[in-house]
C-alpha positions as CSV (number, residue, x, y, z in Angstrom):
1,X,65.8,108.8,98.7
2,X,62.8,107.9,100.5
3,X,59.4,108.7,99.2
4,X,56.9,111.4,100.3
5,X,54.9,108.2,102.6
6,X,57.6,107.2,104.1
7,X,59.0,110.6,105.6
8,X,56.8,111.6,108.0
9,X,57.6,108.0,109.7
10,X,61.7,108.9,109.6
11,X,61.0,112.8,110.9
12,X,59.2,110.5,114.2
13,X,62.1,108.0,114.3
14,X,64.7,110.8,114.3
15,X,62.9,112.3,117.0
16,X,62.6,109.2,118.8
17,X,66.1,108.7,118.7
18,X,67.6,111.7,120.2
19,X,64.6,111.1,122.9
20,X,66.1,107.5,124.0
21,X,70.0,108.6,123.0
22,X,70.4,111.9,123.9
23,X,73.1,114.3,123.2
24,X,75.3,112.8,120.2
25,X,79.1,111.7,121.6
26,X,82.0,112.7,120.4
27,X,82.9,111.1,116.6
28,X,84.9,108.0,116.9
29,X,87.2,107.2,114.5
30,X,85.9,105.8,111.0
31,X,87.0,103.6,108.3
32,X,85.0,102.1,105.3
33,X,83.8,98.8,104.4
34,X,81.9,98.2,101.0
35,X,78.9,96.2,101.2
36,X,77.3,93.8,98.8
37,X,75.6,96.6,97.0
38,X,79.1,98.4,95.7
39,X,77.9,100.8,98.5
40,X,81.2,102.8,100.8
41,X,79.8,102.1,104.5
42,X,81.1,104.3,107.1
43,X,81.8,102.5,110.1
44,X,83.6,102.9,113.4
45,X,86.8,101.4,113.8
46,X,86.1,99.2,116.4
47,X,82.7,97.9,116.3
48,X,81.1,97.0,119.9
49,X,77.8,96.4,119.5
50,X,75.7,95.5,116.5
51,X,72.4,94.7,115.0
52,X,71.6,92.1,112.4
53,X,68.8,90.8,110.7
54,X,70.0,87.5,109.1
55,X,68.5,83.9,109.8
56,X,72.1,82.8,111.0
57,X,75.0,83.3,108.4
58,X,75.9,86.7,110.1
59,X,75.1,85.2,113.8
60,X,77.3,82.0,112.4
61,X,80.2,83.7,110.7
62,X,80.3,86.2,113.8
63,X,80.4,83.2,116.3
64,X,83.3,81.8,114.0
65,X,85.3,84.8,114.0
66,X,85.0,85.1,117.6
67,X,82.8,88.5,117.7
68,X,79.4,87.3,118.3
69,X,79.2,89.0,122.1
70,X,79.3,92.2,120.4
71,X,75.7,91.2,119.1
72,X,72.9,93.4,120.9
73,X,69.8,92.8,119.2
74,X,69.0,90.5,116.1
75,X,66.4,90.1,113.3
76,X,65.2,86.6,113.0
77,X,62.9,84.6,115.6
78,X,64.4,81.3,114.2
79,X,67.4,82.2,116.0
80,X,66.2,82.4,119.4
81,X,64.0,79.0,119.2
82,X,63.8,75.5,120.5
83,X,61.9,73.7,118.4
84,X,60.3,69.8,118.4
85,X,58.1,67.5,116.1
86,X,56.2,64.6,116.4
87,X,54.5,62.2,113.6
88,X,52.6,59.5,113.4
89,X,53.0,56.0,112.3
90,X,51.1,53.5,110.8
91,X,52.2,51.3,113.4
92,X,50.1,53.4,116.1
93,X,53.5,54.7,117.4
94,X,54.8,58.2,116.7
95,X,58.4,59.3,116.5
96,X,59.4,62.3,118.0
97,X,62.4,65.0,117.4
98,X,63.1,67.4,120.4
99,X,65.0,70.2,121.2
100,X,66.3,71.2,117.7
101,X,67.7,74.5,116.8
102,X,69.9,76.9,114.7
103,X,73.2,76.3,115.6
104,X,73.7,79.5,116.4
105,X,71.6,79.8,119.6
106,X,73.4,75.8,120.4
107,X,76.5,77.7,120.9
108,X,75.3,81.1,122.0
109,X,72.1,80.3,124.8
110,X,72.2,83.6,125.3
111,X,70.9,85.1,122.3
112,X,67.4,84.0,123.0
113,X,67.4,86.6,125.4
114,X,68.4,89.6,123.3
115,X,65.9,92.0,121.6
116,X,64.5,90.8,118.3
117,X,63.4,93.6,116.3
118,X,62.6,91.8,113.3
119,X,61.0,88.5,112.1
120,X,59.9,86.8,109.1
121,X,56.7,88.3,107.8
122,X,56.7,91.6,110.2
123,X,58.4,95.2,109.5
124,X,61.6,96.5,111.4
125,X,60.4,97.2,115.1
126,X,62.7,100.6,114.7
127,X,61.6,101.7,118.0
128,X,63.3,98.4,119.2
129,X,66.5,98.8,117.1
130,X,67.0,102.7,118.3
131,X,66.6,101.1,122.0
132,X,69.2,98.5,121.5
133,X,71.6,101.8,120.1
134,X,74.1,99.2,117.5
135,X,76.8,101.2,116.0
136,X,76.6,99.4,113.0
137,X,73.6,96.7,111.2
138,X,74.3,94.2,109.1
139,X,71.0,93.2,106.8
140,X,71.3,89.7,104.7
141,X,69.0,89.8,101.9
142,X,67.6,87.1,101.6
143,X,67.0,85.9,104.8
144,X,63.3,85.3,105.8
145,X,63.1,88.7,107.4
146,X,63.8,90.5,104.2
147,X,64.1,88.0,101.7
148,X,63.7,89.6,97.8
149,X,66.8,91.8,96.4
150,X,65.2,95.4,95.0
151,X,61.8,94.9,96.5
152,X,60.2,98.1,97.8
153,X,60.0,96.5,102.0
154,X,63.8,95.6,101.5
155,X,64.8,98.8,100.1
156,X,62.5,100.9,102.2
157,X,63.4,99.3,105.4
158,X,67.5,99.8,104.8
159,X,66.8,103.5,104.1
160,X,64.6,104.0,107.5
161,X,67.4,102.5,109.2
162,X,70.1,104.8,107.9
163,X,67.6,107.7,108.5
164,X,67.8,106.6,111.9
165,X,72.0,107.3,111.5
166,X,72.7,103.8,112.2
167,X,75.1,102.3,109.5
168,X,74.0,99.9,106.8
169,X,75.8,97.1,105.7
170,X,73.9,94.8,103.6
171,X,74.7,91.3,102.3
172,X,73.4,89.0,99.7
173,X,72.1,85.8,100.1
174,X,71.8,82.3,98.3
175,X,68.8,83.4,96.3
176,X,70.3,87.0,95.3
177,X,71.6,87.3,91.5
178,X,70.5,86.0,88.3
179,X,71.5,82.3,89.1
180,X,71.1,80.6,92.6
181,X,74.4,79.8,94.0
182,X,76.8,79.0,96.7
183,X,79.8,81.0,95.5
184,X,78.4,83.6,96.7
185,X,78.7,82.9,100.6
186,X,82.3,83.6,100.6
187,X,81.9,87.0,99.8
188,X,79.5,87.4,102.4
189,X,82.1,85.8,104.8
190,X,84.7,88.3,103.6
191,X,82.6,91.7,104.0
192,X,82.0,90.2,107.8
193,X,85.3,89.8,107.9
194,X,86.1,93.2,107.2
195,X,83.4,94.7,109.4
196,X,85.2,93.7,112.3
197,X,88.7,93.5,111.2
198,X,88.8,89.6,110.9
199,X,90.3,89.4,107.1
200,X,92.4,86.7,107.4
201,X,90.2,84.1,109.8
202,X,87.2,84.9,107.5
203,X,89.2,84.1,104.5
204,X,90.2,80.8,106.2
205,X,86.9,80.1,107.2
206,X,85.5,80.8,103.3
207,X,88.6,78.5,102.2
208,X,87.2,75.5,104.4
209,X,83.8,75.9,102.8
210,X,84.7,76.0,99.5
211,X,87.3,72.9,99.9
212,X,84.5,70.7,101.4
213,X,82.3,71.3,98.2
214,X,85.0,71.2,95.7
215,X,85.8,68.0,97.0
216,X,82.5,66.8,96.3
217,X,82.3,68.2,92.7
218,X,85.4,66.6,91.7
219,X,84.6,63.3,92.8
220,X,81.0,63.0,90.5
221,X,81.7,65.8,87.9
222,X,83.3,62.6,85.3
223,X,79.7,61.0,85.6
224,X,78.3,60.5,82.3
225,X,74.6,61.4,82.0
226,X,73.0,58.1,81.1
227,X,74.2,57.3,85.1
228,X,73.4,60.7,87.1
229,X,70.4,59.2,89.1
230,X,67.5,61.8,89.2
231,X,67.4,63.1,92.6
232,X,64.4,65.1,94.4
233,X,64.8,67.4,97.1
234,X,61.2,67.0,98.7
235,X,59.6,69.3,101.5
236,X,56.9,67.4,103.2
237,X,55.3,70.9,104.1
238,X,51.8,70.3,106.2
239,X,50.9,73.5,105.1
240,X,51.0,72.0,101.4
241,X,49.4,68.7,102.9
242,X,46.4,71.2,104.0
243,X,45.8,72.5,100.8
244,X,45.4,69.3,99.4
245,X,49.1,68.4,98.0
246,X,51.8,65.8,99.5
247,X,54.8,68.3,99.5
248,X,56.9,70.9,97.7
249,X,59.1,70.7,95.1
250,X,61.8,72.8,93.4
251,X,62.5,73.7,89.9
252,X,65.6,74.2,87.5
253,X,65.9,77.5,89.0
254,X,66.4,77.1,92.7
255,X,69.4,76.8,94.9
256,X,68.4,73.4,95.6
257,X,68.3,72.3,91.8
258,X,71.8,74.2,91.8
259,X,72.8,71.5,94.8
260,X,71.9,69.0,93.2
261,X,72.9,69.3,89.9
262,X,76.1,71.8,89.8
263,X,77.4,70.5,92.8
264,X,76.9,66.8,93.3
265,X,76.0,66.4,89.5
266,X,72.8,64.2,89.9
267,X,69.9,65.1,87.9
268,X,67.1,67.2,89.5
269,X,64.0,65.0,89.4
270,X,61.4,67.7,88.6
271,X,62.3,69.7,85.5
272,X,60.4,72.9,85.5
273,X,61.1,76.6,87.3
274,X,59.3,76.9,90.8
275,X,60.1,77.8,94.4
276,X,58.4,76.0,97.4
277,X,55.9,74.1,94.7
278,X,52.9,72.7,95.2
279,X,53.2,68.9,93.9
280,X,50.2,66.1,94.4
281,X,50.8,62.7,95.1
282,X,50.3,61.6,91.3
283,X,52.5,64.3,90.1
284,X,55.4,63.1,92.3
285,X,54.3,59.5,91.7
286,X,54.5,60.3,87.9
287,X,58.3,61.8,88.9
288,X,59.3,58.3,90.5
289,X,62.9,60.1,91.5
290,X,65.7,57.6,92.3
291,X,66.5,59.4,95.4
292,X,64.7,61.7,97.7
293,X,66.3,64.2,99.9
294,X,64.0,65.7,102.7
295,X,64.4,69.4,103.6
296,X,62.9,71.8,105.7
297,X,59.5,72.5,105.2
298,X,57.2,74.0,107.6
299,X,58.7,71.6,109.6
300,X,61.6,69.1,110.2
301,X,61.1,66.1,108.4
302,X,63.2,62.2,109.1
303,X,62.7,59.9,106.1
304,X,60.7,57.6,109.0
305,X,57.8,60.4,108.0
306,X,58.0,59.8,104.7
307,X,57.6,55.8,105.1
308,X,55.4,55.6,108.2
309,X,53.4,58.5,108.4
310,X,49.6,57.5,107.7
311,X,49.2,60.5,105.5
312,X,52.4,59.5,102.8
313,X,51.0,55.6,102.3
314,X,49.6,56.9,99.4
315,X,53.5,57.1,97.8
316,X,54.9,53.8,99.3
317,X,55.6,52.9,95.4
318,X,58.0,55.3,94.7
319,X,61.2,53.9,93.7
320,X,63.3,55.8,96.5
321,X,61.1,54.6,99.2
322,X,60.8,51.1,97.8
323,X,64.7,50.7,97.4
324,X,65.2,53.2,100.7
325,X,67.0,56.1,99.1
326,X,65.6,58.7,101.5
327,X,67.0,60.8,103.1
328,X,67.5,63.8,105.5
329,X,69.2,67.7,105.4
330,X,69.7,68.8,108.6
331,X,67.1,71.0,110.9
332,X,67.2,74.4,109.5
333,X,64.6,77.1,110.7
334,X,64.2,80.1,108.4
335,X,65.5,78.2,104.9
336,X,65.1,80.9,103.0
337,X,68.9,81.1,102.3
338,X,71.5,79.0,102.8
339,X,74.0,79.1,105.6
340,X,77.6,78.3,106.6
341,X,76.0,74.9,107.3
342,X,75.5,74.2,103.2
343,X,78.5,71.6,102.8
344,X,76.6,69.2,105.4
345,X,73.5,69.5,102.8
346,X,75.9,69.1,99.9
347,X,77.9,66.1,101.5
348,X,73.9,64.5,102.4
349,X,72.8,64.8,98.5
350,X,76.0,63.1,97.3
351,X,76.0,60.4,99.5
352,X,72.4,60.1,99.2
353,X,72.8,59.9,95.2
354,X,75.7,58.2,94.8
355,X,76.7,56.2,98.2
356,X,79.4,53.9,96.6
357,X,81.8,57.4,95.5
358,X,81.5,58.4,98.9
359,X,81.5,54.8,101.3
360,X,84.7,56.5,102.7
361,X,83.1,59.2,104.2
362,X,81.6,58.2,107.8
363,X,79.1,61.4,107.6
364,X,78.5,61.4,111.8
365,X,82.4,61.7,112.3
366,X,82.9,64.0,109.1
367,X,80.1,66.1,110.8
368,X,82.5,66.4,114.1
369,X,84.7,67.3,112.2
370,X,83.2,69.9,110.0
371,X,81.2,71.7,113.4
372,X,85.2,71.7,115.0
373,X,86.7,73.6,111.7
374,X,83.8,75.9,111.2
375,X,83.8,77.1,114.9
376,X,86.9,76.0,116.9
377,X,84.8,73.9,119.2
378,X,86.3,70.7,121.1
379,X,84.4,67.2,119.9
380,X,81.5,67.5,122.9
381,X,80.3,70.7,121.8
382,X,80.6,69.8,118.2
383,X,78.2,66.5,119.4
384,X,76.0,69.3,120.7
385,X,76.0,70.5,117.5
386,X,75.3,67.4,115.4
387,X,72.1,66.7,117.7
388,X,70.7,70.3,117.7
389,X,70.8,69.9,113.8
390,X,69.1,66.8,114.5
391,X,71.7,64.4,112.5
392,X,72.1,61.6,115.0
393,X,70.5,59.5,112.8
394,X,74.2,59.1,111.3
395,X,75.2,57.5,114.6
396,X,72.7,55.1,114.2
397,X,73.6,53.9,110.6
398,X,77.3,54.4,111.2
399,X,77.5,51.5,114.0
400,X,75.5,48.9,111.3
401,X,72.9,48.6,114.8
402,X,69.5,47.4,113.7
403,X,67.7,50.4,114.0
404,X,70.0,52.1,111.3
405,X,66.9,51.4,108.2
406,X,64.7,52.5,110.3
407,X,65.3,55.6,111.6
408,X,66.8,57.0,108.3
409,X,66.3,54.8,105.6
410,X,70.1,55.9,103.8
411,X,71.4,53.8,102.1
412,X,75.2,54.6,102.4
């Protein structure tokens, strides 16, 4: 129940919501989906319009199932952005990325212009939400928005919003649990699923998912450990820059340590616990990883940064930039959890670490190919896709051309 504080807030909302609704309608027929919290959600039986705050699973697995127009107001101001970068080089040239964005908004332009009563670091606009009238929200913990399982802003926002009457139906993210994992994404998938009566295409969609990974886990689990390389995912945050590091860096107990070493079965270069941390240019120097995988950090980041950019001479010895083992995950605002995108992040890391177990895989064709499974688009839009994730650098090293090295550095 909510506490003493919080009630006088839920007696205005309540008010405020017959004001702007008016008279209730007539009850429409119910039925009852449980949510990741054990939890029996009440929910009509055809859902028409619907809230979420998510970072772009919900939007995503929605857009796959073929729901997503009965989305009316949404939680995460990632999803509703274009977004470009620009770096500098040593060579008194900059590179510029442009027009990158969630894939999401790529298929759905639309969505930039619904109501967005949430984003990362700001409460619930409830006044928003009870304006945009959804018969049903579905919350990802996790996400940016509300990113901690059992923290009091997560668990007092999902009860003013069911003070309000609206339905609740709340999934968990990447980072949820005692372990970070993946495995947990198909269940999310499934209680989508069921929201809107889509059991059997989210079950195919979950099955896709899960083959693409397993495929990659049973082609480097045999690896003895004497020849895992030790791989790095490295966040070349400017915001860590600021504060006088070179990047971010994270530990054993992360979902990108899980990537790395439950998945592709490298070895995560930096050995301690930490989210998002702080690392200097000795400490990473002292780390010397074989092979460094860029992520999003504050930013999108090409492996050109990493090898050009004034600011990174300092780290022009490291092994992975000497031999070129650098390389990119795809453009992906609000990172906080991952998304129905996290077999092209998987697929990057094995390549990346070992590129002679995967030579067969032509990653800007399997990328066609995984955007046309995960949404039923035809190979133009599923281009579309591959730029706005800004992973056209795989063209480039695909046809051999001359500016291959350069752009991404992968060794494949």
């Amino acid at each position: 129940m909510p506490g003493k504080s919080t009630l006088p807030m839920i007696l205005t909302l309540v008010w405020l919501v017959t004001a702007l609704q008016g008279a209730p309608c007539l009850a429409e027929p119910q039925r009852t989906v449980v949510d990741s919290r054990g939890i029996q959600v009440s929910i009509p039986s055809e859902i028409k319009r619907v809230a979420t705050v998510s970072d772009g699973l919900v939007e995503g697995v929605m857009t796959a199932l073929g729901v997503q127009e009965t989305l009316v107001a949404v939680g995460s101001s990632c999803l509703q952005r274009h977004f470009k970068y620009s770096f500098p080089s040593v060579s008194g040239q900059n590179f510029s990325c442009q027009d990158g964005m969630n894939p999401v908004l790529r298929l759905n332009p639309w969505i930039k212009d619904l109501p967005r009563v949430a984003k990362s670091g700001t409460p619930i606009n409830y006044e928003a939400l009870v304006k945009a009238d959804p018969e049903v929200v579905i919350v990802r913990i996790g996400s940016c928005t509300l990113r901690y399982e059992g923290d009091e802003t997560a668990t007092k926002t999902i009860e003013m919003v069911e003070a309000l009457g609206f339905p609740v139906v709340v999934i968990h993210g990447t980072n949820c649990g005692k372990a970070p994992s993946v495995s947990g994404i198909s269940e999310e998938i499934r209680i989508v699923g069921e929201v809107f009566n889509k059991r059997a295409k989210a079950f195919e969609l979950a099955g896709y998912l899960q083959a693409q990974v397993a495929m990659i886990q049973e082609r480097t689990q045999s690896i003895p450990e004497e020849e895992k390389p030790t791989t790095l995912v490295f966040g070349p945050s400017p915001r860590a820059r600021k504060a006088g590091g070179a990047g971010q860096v994270f530990g054993l107990n992360t979902i990108e340590a899980h990537f790395v070493e439950e998945i592709v079965h490298a070895r995560n270069a930096f050995r301690e616990s930490g989210y998002f941390k702080k690392i200097n240019a000795e400490q990473l120097l002292a780390l010397n990883p074989d092979v460094i995988v860029l992520c999003t950090a504050s930013g999108y980041h090409p492996p050109r940064e990493l090898y050009e950019a004034p600011y990174y001479q300092n780290l022009q010895d490291l092994s992975a930039v000497k031999n070129r083992r650098v390389a990119a995950l795809p453009w992906s605002p609000c990172n906080c959890s991952k998304r129905l995108e996290y077999p092209i992040d998987a697929m990057v890391i094995a390549k990346a670490s070992y590129p002679k177990r995967f030579q067969d895989v032509n990653l800007a064709d399997w990328l066609l190919d995984f955007y046309q499974h995960v949404y039923g688009v035809d190979t133009e839009t599923a281009q579309g896709l591959r730029s706005a994730q800004w992973m056209d650098w795989t063209l480039k090293k695909a046809s051999g051309g001359p500016a291959a090295d350069e752009t991404s550095g992968l060794i494949l």
